[in-house]
Backbone as CSV, one residue per row, in Angstrom:
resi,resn,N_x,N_y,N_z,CA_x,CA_y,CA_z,C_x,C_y,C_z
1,UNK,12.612,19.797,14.747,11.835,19.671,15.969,10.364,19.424,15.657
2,UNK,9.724,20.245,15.172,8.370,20.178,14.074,8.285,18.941,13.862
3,UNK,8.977,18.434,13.119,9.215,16.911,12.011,8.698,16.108,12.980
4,UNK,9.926,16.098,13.721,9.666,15.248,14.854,8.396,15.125,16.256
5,UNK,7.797,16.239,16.647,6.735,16.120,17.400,5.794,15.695,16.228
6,UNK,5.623,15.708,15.146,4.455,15.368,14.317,4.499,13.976,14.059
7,UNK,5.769,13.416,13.633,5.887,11.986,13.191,5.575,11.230,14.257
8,UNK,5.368,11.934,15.915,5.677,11.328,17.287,3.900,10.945,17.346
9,UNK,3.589,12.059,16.628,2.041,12.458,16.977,1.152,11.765,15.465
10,UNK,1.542,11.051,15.015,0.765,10.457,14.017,0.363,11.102,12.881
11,UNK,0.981,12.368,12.785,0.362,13.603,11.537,1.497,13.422,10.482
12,UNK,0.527,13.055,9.396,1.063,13.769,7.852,1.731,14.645,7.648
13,UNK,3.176,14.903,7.328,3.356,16.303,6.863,4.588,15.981,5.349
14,UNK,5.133,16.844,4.924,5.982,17.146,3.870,6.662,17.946,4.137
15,UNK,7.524,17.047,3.414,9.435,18.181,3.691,9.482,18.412,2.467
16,UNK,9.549,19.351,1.948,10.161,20.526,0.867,11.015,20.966,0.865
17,UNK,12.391,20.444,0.033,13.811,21.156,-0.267,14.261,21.438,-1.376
18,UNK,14.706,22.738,-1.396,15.164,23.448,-2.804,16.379,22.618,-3.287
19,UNK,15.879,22.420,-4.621,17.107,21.470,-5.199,18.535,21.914,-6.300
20,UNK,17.172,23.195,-6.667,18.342,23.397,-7.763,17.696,24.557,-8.139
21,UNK,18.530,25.685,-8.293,18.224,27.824,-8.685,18.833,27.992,-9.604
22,UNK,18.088,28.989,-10.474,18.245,29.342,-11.749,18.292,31.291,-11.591
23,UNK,19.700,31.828,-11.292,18.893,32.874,-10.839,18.352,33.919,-11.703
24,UNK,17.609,34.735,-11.825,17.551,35.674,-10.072,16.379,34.346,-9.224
25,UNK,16.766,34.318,-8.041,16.021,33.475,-7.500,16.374,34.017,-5.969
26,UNK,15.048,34.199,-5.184,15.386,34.674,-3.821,16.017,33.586,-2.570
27,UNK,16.018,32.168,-3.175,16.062,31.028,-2.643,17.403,30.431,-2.697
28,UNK,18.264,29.664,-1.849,19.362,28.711,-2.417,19.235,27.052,-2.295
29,UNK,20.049,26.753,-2.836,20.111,25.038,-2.632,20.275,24.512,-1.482
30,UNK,18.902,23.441,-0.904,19.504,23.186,0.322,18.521,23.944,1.491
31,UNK,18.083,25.239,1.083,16.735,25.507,1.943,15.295,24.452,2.275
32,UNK,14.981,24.961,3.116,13.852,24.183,3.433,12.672,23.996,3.885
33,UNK,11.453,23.637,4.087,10.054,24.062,4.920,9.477,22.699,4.745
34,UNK,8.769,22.608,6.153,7.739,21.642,6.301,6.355,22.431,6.346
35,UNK,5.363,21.672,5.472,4.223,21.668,5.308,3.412,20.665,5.922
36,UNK,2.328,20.993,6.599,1.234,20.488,7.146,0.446,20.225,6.348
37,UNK,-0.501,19.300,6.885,-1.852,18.587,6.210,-2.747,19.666,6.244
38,UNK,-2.706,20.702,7.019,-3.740,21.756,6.794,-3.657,22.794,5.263
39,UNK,-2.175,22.724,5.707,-1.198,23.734,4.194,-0.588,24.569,4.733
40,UNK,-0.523,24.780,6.331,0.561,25.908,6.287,1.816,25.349,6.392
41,UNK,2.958,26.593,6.421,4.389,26.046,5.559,5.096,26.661,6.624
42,UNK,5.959,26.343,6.984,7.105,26.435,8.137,8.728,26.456,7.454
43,UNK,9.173,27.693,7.081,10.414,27.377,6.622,10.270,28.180,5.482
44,UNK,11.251,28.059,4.657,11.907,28.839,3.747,12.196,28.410,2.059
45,UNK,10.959,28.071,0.981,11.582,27.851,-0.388,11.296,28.743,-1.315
46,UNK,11.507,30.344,-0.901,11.420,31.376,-2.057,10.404,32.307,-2.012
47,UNK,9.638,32.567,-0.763,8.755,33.786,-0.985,7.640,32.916,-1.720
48,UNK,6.732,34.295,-1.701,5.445,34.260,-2.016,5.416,33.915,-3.355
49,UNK,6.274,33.572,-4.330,6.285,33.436,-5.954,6.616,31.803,-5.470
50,UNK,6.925,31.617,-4.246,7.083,29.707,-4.862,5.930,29.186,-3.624
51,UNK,5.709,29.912,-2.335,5.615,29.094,-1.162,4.146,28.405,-1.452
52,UNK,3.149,29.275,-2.215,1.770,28.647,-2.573,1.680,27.774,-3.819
53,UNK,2.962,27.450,-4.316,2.753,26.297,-5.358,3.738,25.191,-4.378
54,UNK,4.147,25.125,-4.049,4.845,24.245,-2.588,4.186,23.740,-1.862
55,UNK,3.185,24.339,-0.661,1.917,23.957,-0.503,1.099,23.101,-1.404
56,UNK,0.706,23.475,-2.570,-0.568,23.131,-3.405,0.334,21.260,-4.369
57,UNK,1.712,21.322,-4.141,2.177,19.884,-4.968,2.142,19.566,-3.503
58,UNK,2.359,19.974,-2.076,2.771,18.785,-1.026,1.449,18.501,-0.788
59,UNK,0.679,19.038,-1.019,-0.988,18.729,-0.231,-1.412,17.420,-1.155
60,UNK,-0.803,17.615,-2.598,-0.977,16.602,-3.733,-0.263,15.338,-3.432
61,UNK,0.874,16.051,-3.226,1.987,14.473,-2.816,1.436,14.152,-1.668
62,UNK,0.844,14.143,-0.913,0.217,13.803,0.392,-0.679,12.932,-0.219
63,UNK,-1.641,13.798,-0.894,-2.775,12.708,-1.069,-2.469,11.295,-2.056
64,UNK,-1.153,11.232,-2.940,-1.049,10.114,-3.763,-0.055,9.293,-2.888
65,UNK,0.803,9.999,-1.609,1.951,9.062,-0.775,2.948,8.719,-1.664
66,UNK,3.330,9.851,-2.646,4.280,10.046,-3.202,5.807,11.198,-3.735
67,UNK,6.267,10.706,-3.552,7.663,12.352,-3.405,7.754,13.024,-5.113
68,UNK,7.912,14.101,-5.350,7.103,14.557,-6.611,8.581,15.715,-6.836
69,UNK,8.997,15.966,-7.965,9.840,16.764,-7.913,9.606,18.167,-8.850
70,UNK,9.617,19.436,-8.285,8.730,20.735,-9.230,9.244,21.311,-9.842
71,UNK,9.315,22.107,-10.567,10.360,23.281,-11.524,9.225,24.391,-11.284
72,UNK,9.641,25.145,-10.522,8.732,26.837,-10.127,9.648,27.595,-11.234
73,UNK,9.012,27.929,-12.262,9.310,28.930,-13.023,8.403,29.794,-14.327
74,UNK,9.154,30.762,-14.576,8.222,31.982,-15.363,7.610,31.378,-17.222
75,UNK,6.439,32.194,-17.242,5.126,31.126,-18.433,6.616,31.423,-19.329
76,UNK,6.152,29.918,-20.560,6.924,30.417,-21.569,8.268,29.640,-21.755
77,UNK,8.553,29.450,-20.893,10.511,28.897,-20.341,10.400,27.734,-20.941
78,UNK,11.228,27.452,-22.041,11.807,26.327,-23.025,13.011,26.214,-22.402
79,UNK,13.022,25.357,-21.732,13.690,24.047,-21.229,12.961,22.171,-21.236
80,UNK,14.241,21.961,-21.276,14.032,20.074,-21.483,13.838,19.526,-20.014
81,UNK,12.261,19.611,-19.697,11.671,18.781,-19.002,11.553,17.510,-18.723
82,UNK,12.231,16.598,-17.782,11.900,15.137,-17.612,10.256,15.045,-17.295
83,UNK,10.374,13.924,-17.929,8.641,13.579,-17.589,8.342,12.939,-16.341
84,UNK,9.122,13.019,-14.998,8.942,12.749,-13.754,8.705,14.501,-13.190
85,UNK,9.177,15.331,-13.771,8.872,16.605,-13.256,7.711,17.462,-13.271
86,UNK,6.806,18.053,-12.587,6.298,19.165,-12.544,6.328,20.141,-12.812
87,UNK,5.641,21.073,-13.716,6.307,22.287,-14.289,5.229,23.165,-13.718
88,UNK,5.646,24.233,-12.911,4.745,25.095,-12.444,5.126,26.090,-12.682
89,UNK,4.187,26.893,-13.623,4.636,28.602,-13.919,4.445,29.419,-12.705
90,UNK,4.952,29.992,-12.344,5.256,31.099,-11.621,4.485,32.431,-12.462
91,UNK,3.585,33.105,-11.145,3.377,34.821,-11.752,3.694,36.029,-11.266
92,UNK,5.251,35.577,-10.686,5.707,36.772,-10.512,7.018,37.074,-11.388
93,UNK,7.519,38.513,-11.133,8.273,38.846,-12.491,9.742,38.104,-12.485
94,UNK,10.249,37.948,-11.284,11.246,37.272,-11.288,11.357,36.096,-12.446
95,UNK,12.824,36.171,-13.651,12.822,35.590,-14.263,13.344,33.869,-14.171
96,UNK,13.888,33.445,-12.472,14.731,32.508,-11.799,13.663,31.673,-11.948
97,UNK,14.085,30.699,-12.030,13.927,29.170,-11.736,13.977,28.409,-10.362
98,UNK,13.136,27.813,-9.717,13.648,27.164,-8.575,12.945,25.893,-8.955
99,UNK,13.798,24.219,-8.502,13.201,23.129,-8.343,13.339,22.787,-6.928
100,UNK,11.865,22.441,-6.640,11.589,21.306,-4.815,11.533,20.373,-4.939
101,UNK,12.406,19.498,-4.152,11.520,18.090,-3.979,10.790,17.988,-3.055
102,UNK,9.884,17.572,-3.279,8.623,17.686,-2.215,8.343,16.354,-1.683
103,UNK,8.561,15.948,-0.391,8.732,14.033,0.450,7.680,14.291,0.875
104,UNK,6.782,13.697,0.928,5.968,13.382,1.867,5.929,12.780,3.153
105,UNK,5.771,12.582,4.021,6.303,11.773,5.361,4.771,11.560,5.953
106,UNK,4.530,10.105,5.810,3.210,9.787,6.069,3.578,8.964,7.770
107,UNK,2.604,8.959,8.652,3.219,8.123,9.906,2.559,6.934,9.704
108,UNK,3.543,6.009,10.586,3.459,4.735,10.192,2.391,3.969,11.315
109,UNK,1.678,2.569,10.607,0.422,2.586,11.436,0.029,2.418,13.179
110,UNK,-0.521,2.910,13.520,-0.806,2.905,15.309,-1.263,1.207,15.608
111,UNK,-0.662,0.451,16.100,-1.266,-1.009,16.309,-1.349,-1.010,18.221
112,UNK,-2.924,-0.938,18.022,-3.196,-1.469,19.564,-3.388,-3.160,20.039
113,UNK,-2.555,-3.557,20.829,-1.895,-4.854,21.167,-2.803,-5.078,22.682
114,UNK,-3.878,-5.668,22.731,-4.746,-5.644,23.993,-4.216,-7.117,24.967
115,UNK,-4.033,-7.000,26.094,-3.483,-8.579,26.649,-1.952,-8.347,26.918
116,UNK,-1.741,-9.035,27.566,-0.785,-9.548,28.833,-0.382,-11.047,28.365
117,UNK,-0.487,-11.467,27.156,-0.244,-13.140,26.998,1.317,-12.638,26.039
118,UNK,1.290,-13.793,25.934,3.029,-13.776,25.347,2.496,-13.627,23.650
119,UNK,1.613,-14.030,23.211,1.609,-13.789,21.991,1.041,-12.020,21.659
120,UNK,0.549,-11.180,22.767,0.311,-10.012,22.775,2.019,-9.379,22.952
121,UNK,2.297,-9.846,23.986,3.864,-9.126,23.755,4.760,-9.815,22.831
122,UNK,4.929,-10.819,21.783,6.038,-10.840,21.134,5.555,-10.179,19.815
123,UNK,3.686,-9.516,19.698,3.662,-8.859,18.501,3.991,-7.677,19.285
124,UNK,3.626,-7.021,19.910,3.935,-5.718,20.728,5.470,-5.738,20.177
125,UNK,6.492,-6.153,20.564,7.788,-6.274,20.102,8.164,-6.360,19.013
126,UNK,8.090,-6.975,18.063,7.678,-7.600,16.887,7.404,-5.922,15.788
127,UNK,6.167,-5.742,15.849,5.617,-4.133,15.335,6.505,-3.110,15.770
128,UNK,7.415,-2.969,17.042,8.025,-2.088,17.074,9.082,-1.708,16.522
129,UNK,9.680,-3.127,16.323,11.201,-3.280,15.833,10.589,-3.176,14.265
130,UNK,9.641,-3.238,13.172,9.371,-2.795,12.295,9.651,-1.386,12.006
131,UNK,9.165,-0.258,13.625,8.781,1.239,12.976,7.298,1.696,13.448
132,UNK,6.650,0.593,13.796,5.374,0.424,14.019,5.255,1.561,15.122
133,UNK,3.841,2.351,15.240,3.623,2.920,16.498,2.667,2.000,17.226
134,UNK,2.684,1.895,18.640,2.627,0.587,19.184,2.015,1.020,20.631
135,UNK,0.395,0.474,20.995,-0.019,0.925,22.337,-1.031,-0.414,23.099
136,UNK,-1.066,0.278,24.158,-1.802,-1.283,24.958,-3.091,-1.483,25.311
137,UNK,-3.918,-0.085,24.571,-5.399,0.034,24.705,-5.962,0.599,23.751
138,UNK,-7.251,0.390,23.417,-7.943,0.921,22.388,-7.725,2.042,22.051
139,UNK,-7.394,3.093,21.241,-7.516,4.539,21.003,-8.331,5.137,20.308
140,UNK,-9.089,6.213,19.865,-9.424,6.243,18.277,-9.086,6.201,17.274
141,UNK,-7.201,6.743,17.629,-6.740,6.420,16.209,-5.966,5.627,15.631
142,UNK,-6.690,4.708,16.519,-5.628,3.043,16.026,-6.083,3.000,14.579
143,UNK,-5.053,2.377,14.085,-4.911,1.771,12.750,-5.490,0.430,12.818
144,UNK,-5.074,-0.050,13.276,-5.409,-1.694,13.804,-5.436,-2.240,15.073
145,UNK,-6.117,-2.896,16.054,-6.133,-3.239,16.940,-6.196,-4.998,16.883
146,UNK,-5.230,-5.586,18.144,-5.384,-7.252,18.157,-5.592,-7.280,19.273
147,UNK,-6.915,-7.879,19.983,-7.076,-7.973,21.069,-6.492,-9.993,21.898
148,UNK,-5.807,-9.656,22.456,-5.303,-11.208,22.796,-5.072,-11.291,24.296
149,UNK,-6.295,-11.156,24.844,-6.475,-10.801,26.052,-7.005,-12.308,26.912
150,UNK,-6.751,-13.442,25.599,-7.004,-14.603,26.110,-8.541,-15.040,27.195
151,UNK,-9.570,-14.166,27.041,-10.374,-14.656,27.614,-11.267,-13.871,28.441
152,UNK,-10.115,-12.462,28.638,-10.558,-11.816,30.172,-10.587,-10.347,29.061
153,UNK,-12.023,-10.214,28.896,-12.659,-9.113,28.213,-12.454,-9.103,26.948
154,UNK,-12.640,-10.220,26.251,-12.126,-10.073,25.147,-13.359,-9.555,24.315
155,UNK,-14.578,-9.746,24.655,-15.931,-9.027,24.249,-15.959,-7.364,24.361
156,UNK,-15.639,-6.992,25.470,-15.412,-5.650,25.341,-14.373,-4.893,24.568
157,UNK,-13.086,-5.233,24.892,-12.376,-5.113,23.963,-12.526,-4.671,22.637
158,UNK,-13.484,-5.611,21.874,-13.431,-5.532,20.621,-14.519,-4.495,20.484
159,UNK,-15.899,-4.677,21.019,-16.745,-3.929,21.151,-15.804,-2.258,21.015
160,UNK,-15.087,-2.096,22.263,-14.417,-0.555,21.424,-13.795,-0.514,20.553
161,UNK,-13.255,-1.681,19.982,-12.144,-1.419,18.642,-13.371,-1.376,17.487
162,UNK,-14.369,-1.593,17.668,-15.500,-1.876,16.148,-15.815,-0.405,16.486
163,UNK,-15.719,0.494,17.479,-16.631,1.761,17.696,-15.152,2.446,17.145
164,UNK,-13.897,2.696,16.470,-13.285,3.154,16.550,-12.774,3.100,14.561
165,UNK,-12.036,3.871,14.305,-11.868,3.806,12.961,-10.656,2.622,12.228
166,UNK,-10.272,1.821,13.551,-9.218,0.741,12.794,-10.351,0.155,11.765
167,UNK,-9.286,-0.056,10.960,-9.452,-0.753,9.202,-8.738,-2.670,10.134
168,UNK,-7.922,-2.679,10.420,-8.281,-4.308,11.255,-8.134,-4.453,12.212
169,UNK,-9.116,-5.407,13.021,-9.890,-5.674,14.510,-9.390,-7.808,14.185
170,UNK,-8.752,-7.632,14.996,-7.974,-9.037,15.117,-8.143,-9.963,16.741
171,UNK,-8.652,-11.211,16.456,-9.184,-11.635,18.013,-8.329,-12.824,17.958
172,UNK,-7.540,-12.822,18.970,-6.420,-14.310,18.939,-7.398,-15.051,20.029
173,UNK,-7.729,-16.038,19.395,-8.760,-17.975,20.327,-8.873,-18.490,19.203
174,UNK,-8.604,-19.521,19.533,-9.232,-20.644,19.313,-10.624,-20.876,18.020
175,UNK,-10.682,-21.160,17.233,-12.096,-21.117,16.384,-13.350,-21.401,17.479
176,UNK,-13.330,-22.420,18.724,-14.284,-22.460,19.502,-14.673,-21.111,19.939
177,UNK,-13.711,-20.652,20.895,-13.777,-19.732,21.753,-13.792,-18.060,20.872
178,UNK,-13.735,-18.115,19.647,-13.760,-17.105,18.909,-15.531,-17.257,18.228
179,UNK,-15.905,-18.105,18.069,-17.500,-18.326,17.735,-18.191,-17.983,19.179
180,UNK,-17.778,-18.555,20.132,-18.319,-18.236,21.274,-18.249,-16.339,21.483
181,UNK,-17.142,-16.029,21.566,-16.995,-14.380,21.599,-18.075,-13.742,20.644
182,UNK,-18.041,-13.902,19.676,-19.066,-13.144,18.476,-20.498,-13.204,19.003
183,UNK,-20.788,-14.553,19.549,-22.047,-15.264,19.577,-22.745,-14.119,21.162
184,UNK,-22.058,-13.926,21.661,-22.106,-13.403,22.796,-22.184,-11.516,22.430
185,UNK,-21.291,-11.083,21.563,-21.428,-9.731,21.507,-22.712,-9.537,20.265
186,UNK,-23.317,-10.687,19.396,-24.173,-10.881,18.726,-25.724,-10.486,19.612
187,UNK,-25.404,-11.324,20.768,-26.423,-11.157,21.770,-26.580,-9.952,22.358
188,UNK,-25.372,-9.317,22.620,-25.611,-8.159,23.501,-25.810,-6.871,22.553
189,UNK,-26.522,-7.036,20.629,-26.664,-6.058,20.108,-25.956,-5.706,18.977
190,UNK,-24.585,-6.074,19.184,-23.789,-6.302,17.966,-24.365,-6.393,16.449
191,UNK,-23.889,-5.678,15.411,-24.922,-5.417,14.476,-23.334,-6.601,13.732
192,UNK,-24.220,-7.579,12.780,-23.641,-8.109,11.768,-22.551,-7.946,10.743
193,UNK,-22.678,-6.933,10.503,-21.512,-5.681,9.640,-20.082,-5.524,10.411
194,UNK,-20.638,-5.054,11.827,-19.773,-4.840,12.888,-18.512,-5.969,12.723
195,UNK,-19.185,-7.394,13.676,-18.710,-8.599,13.375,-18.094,-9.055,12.618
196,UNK,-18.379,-8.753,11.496,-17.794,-9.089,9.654,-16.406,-8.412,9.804
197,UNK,-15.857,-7.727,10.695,-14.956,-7.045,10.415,-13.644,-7.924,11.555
198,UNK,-14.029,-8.424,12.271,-13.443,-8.995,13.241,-12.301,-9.767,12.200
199,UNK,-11.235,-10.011,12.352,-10.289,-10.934,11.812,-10.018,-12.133,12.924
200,UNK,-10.999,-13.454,12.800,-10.371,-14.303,13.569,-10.717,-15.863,13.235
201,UNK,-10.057,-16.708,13.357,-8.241,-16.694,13.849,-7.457,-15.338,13.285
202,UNK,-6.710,-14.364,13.883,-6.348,-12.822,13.620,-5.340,-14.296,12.919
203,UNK,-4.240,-13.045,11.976,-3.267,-13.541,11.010,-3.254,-14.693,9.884
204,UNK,-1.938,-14.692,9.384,-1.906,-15.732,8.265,-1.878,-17.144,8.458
205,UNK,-2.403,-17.821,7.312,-2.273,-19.076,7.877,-0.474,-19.742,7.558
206,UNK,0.370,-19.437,8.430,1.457,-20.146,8.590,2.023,-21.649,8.835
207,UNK,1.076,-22.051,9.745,0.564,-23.109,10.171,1.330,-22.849,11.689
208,UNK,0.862,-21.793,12.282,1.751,-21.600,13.566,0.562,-21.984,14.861
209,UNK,1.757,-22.328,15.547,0.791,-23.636,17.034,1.080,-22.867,18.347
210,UNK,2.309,-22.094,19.084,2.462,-21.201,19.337,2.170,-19.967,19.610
211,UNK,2.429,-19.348,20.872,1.739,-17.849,21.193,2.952,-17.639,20.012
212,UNK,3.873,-17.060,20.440,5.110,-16.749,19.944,4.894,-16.626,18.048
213,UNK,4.568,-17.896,17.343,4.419,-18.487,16.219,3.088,-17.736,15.508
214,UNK,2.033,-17.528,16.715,0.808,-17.147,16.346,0.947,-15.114,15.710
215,UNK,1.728,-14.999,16.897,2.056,-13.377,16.977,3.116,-12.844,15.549
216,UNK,3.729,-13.691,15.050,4.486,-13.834,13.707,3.619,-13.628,12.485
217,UNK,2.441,-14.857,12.688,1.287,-14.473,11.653,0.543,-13.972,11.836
218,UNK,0.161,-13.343,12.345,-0.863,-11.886,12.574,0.353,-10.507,12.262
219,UNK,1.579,-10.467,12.385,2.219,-9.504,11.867,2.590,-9.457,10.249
220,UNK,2.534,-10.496,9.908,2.893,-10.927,8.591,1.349,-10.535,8.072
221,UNK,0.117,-10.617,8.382,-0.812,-10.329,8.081,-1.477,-8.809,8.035
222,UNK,-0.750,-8.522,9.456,-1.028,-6.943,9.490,0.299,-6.032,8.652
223,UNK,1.440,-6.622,7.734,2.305,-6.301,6.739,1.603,-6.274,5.722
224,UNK,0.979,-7.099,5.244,0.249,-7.626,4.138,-0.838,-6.222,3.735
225,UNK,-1.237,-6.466,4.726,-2.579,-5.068,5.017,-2.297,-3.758,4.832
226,UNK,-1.046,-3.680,5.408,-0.452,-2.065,5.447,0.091,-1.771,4.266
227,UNK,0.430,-2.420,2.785,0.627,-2.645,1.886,-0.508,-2.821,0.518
228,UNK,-1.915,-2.855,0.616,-2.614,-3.002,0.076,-2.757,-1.437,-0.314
229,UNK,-3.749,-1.246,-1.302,-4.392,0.013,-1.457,-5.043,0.645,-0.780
230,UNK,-5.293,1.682,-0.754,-6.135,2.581,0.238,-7.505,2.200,-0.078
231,UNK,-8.655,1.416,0.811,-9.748,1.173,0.565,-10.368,0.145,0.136
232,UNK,-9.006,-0.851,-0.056,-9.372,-2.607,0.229,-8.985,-2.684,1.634
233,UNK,-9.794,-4.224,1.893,-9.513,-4.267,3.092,-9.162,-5.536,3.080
234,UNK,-8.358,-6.650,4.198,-7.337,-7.314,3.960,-8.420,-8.421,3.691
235,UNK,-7.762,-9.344,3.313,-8.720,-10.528,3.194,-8.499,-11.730,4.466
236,UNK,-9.848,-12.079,4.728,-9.760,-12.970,6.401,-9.400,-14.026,5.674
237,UNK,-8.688,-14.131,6.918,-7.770,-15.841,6.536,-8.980,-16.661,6.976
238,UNK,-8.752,-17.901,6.397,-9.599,-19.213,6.742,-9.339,-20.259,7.583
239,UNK,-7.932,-20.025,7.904,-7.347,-21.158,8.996,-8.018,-20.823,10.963
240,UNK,-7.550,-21.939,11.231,-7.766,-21.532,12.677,-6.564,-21.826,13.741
241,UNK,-6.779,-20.885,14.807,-5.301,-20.733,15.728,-5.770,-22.105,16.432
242,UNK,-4.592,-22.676,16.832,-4.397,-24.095,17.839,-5.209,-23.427,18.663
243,UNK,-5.621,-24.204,18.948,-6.721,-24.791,20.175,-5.403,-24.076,21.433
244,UNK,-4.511,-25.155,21.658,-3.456,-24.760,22.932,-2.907,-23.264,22.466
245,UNK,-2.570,-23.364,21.284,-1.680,-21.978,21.457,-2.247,-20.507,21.248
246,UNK,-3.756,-20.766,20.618,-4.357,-19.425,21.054,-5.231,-19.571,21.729
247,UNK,-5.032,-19.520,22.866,-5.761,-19.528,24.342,-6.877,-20.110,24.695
248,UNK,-8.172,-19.822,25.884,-8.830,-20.399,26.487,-10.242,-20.401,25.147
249,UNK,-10.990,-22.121,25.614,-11.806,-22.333,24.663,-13.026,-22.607,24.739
């Protein structure tokens, strides 16, 4: 239930399951606890001799977005360690062994889809059937926002997506009507930096002419992105959307 209101709600957490007991061990195979991004632990892998080294690898596997597998046991213990494992001594007297695997469960990115045009709803569709979390107005904690509002606010629009923490701000027009947009929020104060961040023509260059076609490469682009490292940022394409198929010019 947990799992699920969190993954619903955009939060980080880790599932921790006992894999394998060595006893005396207060724990069995198959127990379990979710951990939060804060560190507290919900559930059951062994008492106070395992639950704060459980915590301290999921907070780790969190931060690398990787599933990590532990051996909780007492200083000293000669056993044949794989070198994918974690070896964490334990300081309590219990002489048992317990291994976690520790998942991480990161949520997948928030894409705000601005507009009523067909190339706003076949990415709207498109991102969902991915996994994507998927909304129709700016938020703060969009991941990415594409505003394809064809004309009708497309200045404001973006204006809140640059005030907001998306990593990409995507404007579907035309190369005319996309110089014109900038040129205009340039005027009304818009700091340069801001702007620089705009992705437009939004997506890859496919060579797509099409709302439909257009909304394909801007998903293929916002794939591309969600796949990079933490702290690059995607690289702007150089092509430009059709004149007809990304909107008014």
């Amino acid at each position: 239930m947990e799992a699920g209101r969190l993954a619903a709600a955009g939060e980080p957490f880790v599932l921790a399951t006992v894999s394998r007991v060595v006893r005396p061990a207060s724990t069995r195979r198959g127990d379990r606890a979710l951990v939060t991004r804060e560190g507290s632990l919900d559930g059951w892998v062994g008492g106070d001799c395992s639950e704060h080294i459980v915590v301290r690898e999921a907070l780790a596997a969190l931060d690398e977005g990787e599933p990590r597998l532990v051996r909780i046991c007492p200083p000293g213990t000669e056993l044949e360690v794989p070198e994918d494992v974690v070896v964490a001594e334990s300081e309590c007297a219990s002489e048992g062994i317990v291994e976690v695997l520790i998942e991480p469960c990161l949520p997948t990115p928030l894409l705000a889809v601005i507009g009523d045009s067909p190339a706003a709803r076949t990415l709207a569709k498109l991102a969902g059937d991915l996994g994507w979390r998927v909304c129709d107005e700016v938020v703060p904690k969009a991941d990415a926002v594409v505003v394809a509002s064809m004309g009708r606010g497309d200045e404001a629009a973006l204006a809140t997506a640059l005030g907001t923490r998306a990593h990409y701000v995507g404007l579907v027009a035309s190369a005319r009507r996309a110089r014109s947009v900038l040129a205009t929020m340039r005027e009304t104060g818009v700091g340069e930096e801001s702007l620089a961040r705009v992705h437009s023509p939004a997506g890859l260059d496919l060579g797509a002419s099409t709302q439909e076609e257009i909304a394909v490469a801007i998903l293929a682009q916002l794939v591309a992105w969600r796949h990079t490292q933490p702290g690059l940022s995607v690289e702007e394409s150089d092509h430009s959307n059709a004149e007809e198929g990304a909107g008014a010019a």
